[in-house]
N, C-alpha and C positions, 0 to 999 in steps of 0.2 A: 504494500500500500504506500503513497506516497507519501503518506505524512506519518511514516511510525517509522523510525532511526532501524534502519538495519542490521540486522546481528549476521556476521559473516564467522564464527565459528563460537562453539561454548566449550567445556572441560568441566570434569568435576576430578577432581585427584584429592589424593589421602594427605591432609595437612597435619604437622606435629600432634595436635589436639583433638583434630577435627577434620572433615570433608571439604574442601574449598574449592570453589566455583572460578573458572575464569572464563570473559564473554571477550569478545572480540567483537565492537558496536563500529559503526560508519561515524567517523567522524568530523563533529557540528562545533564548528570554531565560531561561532555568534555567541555563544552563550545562551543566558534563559530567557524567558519571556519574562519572567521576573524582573531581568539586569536591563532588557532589551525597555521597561516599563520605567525602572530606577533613576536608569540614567539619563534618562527626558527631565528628571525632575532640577539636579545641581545646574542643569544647562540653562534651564528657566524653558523650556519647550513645553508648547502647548499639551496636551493630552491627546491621545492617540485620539482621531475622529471617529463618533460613533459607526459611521460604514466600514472603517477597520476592525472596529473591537468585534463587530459582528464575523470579517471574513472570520477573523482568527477562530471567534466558537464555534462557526461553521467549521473548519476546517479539523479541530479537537473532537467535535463530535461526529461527525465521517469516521474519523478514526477511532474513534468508541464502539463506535456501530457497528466496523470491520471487526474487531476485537469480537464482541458480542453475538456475531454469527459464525465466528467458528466454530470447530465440534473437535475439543469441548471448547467451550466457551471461553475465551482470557477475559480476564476483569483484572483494571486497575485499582490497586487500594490505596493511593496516594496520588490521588489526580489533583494538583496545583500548576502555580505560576512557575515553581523554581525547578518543576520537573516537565515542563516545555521547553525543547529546545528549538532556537531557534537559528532556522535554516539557512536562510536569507535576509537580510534587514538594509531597506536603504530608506529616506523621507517618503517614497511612493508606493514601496511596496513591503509586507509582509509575509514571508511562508514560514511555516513551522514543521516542525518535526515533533512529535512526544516518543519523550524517551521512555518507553514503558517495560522499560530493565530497572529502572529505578526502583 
């Protein structure tokens, strides 16, 4: 799907204590949609325009919905700002990625 971050290999191996996981995710040099939000603020920049904030939920909940119709089902249990990443970021435009490795 377009907007869910890539996972190009996983591992689980025997750690000193414990089982440990390693993912190998596509990597989103923007940062979050959190930082992508924050940093409008020290600049004095206006608030994202309401036909923005709308692509972006559209765009998170496309990607929920894909989640939701697999079998079995993924569901996110931490859906926020600081676990969106983001894709693309210029003054015009918006894409996002959710990182739902997080």
């Amino acid at each position: 799907h377009k907007n869910i971050v890539h996972m190009f290999e996983a591992e689980i191996v025997q750690g000193k204590l414990h089982p440990e996981a390693y993912v190998v995710l596509e990597l989103c040099t923007n940062g979050t949609l959190a930082d992508a939000i924050n940093a409008r603020v020290p600049e004095r920049l206006p608030g994202l325009p309401e036909r923005k904030i709308w692509e972006i939920f559209y765009q998170i909940c496309d990607a929920v919905a894909f989640l939701h119709q697999q079998r079995p089902p993924i569901i996110h249990r931490d859906l926020k700002a600081e676990n969106v990443l983001v894709r693309f970021c210029n003054p015009q435009h918006h894409r996002i990625r959710w990182n739902y490795q997080t």
